[in-house]
C-alpha positions in Angstrom: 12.3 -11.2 16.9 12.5 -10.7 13.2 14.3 -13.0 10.9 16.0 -11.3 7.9 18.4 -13.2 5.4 19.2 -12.0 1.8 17.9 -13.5 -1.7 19.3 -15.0 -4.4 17.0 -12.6 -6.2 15.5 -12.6 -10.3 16.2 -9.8 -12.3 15.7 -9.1 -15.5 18.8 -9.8 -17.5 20.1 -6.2 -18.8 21.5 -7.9 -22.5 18.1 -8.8 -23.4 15.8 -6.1 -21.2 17.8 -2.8 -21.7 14.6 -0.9 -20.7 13.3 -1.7 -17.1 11.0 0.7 -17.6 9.4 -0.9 -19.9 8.9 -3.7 -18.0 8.0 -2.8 -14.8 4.6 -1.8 -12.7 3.1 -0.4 -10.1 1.8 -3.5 -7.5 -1.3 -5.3 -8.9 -4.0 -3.5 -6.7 -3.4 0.0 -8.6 -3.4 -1.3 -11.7 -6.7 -0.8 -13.7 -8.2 -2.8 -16.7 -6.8 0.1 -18.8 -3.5 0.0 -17.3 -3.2 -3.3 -17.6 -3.4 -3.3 -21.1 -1.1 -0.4 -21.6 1.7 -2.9 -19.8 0.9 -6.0 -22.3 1.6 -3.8 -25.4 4.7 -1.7 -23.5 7.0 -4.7 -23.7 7.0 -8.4 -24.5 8.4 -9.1 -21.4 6.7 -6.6 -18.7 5.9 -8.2 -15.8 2.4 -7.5 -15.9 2.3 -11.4 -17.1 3.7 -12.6 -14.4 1.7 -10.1 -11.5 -1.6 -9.7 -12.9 -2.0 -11.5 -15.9 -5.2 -10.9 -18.2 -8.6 -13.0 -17.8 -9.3 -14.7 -21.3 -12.9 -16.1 -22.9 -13.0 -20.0 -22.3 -10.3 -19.8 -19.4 -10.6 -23.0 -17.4 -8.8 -24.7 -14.5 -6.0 -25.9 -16.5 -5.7 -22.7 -18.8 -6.5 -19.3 -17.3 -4.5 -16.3 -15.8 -2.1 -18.3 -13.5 -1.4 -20.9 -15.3 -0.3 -18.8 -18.4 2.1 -16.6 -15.8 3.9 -19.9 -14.3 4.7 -20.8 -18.4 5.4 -17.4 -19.2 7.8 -17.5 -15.5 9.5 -20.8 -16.9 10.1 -19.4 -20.1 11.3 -16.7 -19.4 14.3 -17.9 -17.2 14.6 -20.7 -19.4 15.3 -18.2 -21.9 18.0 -16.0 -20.0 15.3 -12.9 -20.0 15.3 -13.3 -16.2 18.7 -14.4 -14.1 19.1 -15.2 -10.6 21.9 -13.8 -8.3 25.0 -16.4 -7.9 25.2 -15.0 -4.4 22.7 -14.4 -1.7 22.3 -10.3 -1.7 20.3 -7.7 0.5 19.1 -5.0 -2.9 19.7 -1.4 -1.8 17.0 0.5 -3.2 16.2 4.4 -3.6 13.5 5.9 -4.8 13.6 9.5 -5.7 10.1 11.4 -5.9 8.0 14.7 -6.1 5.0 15.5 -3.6 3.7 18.3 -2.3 6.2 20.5 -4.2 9.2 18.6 -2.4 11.5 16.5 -3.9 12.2 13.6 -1.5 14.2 10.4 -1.5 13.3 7.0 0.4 16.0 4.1 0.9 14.9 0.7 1.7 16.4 -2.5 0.7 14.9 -6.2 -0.7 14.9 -8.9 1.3 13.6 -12.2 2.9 11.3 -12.4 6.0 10.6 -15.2 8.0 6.8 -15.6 7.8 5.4 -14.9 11.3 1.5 -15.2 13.1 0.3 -12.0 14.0 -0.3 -13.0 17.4 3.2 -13.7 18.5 4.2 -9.6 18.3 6.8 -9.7 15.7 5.0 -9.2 12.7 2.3 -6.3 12.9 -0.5 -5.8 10.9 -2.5 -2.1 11.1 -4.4 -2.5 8.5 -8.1 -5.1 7.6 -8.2 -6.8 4.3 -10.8 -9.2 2.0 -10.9 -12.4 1.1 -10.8 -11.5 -2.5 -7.6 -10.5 -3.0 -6.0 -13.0 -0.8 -7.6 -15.5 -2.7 -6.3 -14.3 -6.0 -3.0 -14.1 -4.6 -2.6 -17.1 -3.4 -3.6 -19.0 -7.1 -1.3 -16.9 -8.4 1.2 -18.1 -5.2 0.6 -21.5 -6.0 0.8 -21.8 -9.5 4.3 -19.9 -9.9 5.7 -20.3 -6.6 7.4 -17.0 -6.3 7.0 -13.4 -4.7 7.2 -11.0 -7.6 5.9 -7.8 -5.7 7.6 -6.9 -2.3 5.6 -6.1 0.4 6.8 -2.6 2.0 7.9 -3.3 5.9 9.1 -1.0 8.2 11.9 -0.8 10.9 12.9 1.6 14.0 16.1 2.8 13.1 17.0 6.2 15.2 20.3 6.5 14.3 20.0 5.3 11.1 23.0 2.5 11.2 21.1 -0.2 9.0 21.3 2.0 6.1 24.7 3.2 7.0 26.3 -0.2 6.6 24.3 -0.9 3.3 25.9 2.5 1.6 28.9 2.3 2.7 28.9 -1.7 0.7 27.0 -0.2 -1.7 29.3 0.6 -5.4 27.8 1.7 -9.0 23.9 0.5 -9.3 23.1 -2.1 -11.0 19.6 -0.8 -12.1 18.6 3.2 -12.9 15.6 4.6 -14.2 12.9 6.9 -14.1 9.1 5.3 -14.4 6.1 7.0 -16.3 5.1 8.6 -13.3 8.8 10.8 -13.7 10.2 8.5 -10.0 13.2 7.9 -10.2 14.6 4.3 -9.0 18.1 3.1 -8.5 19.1 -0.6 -7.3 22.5 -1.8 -5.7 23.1 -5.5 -4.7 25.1 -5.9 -1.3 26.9 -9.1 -1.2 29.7 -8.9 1.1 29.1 -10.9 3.9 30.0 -8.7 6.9 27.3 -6.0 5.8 24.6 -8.8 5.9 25.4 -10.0 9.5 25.7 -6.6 10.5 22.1 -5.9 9.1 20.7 -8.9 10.3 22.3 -8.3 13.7 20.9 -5.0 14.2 17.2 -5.9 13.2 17.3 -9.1 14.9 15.7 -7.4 18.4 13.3 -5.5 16.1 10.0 -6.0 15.0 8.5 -5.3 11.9 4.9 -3.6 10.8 3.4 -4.1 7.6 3.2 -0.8 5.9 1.2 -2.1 2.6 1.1 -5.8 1.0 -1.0 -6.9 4.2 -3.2 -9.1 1.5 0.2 -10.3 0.0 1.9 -11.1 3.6 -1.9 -13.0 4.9 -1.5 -15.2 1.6 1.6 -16.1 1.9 1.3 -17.4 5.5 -1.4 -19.4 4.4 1.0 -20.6 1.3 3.8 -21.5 3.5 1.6 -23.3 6.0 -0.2 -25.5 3.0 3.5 -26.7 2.8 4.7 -29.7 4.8 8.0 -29.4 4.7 10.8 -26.0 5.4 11.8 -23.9 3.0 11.8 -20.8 1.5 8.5 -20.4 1.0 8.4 -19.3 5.2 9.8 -16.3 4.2 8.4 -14.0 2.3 10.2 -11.1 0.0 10.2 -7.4 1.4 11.1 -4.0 1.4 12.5 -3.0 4.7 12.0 0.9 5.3 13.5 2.9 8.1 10.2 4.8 10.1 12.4 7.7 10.2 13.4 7.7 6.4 12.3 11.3 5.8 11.3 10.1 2.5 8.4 7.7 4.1 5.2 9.8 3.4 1.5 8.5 4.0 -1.1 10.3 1.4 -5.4 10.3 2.3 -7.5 8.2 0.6 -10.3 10.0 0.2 -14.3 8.5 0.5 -17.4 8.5 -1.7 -20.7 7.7 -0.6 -22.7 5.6 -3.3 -26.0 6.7 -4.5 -28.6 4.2 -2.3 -31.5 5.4 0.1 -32.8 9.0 -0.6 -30.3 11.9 0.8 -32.0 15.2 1.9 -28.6 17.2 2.0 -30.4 20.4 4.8 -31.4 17.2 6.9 -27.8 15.4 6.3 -25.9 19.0 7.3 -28.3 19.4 10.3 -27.9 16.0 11.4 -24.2 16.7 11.2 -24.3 19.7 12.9 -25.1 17.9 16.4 -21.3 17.3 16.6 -19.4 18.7 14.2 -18.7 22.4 13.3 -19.6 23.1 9.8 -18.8 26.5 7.2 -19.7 26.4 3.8 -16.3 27.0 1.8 -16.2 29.2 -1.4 -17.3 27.2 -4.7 -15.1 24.0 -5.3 -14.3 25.6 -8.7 -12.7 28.4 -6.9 -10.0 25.9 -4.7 -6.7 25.0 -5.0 -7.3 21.3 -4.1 -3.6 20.9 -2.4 -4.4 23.9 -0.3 -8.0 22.4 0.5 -6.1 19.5 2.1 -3.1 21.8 3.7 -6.5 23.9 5.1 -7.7 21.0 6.8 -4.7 19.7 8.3 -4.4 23.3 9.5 -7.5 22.9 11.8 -6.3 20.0 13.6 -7.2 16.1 14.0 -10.7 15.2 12.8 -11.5 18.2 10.3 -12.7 16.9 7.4 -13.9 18.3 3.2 -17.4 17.1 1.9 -18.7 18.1 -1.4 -22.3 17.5 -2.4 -22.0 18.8 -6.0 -22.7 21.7 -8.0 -19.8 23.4 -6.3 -21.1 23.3 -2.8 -18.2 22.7 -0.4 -17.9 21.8 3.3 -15.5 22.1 6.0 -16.1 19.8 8.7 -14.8 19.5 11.9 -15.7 17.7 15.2 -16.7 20.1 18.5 -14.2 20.5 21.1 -16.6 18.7 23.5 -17.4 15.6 21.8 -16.3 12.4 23.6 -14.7 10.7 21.1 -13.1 8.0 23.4 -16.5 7.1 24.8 -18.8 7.4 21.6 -16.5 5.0 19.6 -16.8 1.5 19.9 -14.8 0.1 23.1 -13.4 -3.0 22.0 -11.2 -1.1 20.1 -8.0 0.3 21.4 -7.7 3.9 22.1 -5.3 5.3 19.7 -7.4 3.6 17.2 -10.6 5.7 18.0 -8.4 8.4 17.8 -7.9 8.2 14.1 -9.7 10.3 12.0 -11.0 7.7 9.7 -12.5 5.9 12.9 -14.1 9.2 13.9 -15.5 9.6 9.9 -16.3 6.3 9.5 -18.3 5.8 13.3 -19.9 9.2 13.2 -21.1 10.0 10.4 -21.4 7.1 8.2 -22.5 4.6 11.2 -24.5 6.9 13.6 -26.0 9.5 10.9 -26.3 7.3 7.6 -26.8 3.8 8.8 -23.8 2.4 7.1 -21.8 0.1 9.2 -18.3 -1.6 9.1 -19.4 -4.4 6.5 -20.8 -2.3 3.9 -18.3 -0.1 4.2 -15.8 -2.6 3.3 -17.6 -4.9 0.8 -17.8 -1.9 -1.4 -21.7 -1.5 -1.4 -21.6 1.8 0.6 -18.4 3.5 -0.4 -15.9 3.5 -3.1 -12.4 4.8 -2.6 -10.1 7.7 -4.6 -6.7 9.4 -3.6 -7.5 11.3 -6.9 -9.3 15.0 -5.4 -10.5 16.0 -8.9 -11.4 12.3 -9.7 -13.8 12.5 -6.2 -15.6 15.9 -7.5 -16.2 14.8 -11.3 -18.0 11.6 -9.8 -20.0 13.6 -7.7 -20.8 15.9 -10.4 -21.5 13.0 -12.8 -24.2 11.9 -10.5 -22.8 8.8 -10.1 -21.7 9.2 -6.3 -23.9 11.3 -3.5 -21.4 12.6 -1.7 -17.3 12.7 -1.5 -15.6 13.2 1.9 -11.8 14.3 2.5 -9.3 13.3 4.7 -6.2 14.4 6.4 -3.4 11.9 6.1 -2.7 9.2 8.5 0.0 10.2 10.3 3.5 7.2 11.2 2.8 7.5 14.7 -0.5 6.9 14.6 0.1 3.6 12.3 2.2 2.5 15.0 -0.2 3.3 17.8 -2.6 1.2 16.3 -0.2 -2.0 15.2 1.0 -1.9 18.7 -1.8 -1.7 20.3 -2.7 -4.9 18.3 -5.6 -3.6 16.2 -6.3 -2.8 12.9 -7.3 0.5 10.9 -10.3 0.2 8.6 -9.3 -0.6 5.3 -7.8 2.2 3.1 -6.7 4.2 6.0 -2.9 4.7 4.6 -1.5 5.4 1.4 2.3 4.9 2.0 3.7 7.0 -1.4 5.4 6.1 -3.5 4.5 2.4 -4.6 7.3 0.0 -4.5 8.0 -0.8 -8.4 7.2 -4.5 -9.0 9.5 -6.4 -11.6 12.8 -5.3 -9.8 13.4 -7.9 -8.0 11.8 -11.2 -7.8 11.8 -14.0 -5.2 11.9 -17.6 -6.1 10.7 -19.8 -3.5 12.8 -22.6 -4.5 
């Protein structure tokens, strides 16, 4: 089943980087334009070069984004601001965090993992992704030959003995800090030998599902099969989560409907009303937004908000007597039209607005926010027609689905926090 070894990882070298972070980001596909240039001006060194470098007037084949991060990755280890591990290490890693008034901890730990095809079961997907961002990953694969963001995998661990063994190797950390969002992150490198086969023994009957990164893991597949001869680009670096960490929390990502054909919002309720139970909630002005959300999850599976603006505010939720097994399509797997963003997606922007599963995806149709107050000023603005909701995606159901060997439209999981990109890196050399 899964392969697992340790890294001789990259890290930046604490006599010239006493900050990490300063140097450190969220991964690439949550960083904005404006983001982005906060991290060039935070530090010389911040990996932002590296991950997601800026585009620049007259760039060209030979000088453009890429190329400037593989000079920018040579240099910097030329120059001692990033050092690699003498020994081959699994990286312990915590993450300490604040959500939903809780303060929580999730443990993982960096490592290597052996690049597998979907179809052969041991590597599962749940999730759909675009040829966009597979395609800027893999220039950016190419021209620096190295993994500097870890894709977040998970593992079934009942008892909780892969962990176990790393903590009790584990000394002082080697890394500390807290990042602008107030997370804390800690970082311990695990040498000793006996704790790595005993890892890599106890996952070696597991399998492992892609939790986020699926863009990173599809590109670096393709990366590793451009190849012609073994190496380590057929693994590729990861964070290896227990499913029951209770630190491992999935937030909504919530939808908003662009402003195309003409929307008659009576019509648009009415036509809803055929299969979904609808009140009209209190002005949005009047809502604590995190009780909003603890409201819907209150009601059940497929309850949903929807705010047309000008403080009018909908509850949503599908009738008791709807089929949703048999009004979804059949080719997909039944915990998957089980999911409440199947159900939202297939009922009401398929069957009642005429948006289907490509627009949907390309961006035309809908754009995507896990910001609640975000959603209801762009509806406000005019910009977007309408912003719908969601409950979160729930572990089991992310496994129902990956088992089941099918795939969750895209943005169906937000698995918070972000792993921090700059802690480790993963030469493939």
């Amino acid at each position: 089943m899964a392969v697992v070894v340790p890294i001789r990882g990259l890290r930046y070298n604490p006599q010239t980087v006493e900050d990490l972070a300063a140097v450190v980001t969220p991964p690439y596909d949550v960083i904005t334009p404006e983001a982005q240039a906060q991290y060039y001006t935070r530090h010389p060194y911040n990996i932002i070069r590296l991950e997601y470098g800026k585009e620049e007037p007259g760039d060209d084949e030979v000088n453009n984004r890429y190329t400037r991060a593989a000079a920018a990755f040579a240099a910097w280890r030329e120059q001692g601001i990033l050092v690699r591990e003498k020994t081959p290490a699994f990286y312990l890693y915590e993450q300490e965090f604040q959500v939903r008034g809780k303060r929580l901890r999730r443990y993982g730990f960096f490592g290597a993992v052996r690049l597998e095809r979907f179809e052969r079961g041991i590597i599962m997907p749940h999730e759909e992704t675009l040829a966009g961002p597979k395609k800027d990953r893999l220039e950016l694969l190419r021209a620096c030959r190295a993994n500097f963001s870890p894709i977040l995998g998970l593992y079934a661990d009942r008892d909780g003995g892969v962990l176990a063994a790393l903590m009790r190797a584990a000394g002082e950390p080697v890394a500390s800090f807290y990042d602008e969002l107030g997370h804390a992150h800690r970082l311990w490198v695990i040498t000793d030998a006996k704790t790595i086969s005993a890892v890599q023994e106890r996952l070696a009957d597991r399998r492992i599902l892609i939790a986020d990164g699926h863009h990173r893991y599809e590109t670096a597949l393709a990366y590793a099969e451009e190849q012609a001869h073994p190496g380590p680009h057929r693994y590729v670096m990861m964070v290896l989560v227990n499913l029951y960490d209770p630190g491992l929390v999935i937030l909504p990502t919530h939808r908003l409907l662009r402003k195309t054909e003409p929307l008659e919002l009576g019509a648009f309720i009415g036509a809803l009303e055929e299969q979904f139970e609808i009140a009209e909630a209190p002005p949005a002005s009047a809502w604590n937004f995190e009780a909003f959300l603890a409201g819907l999850a209150s009601r059940g599976r497929h309850a949903f908000g929807l705010y047309a603006g000008r403080e009018k505010l909908y509850i949503l939720k599908l009738r008791g007597d709807v089929p949703v097994q048999r009004l979804l399509p059949q080719d997909r797997s039944p915990a998957w039209r089980e999911l409440d963003v199947a159900v939202l997606h297939h009922l009401v922007f398929h069957r009642v607005l005429g948006i289907g599963p490509r627009e949907c995806e390309n961006g035309e149709a809908l754009a995507y926010t896990r910001d609640v107050e975000r959603a209801l000023r762009l509806v406000d603005s005019g910009e977007y027609r309408l912003a719908f909701f969601l409950n979160p995606t729930r572990v089991e159901e992310v496994v129902a689905v990956a088992e089941a060997g099918d795939r969750m439209p895209q943005k169906s999981t937000y698995f918070y926090p972000k792993l921090i990109t700059g802690l480790v890196i993963n030469p493939l050399e």
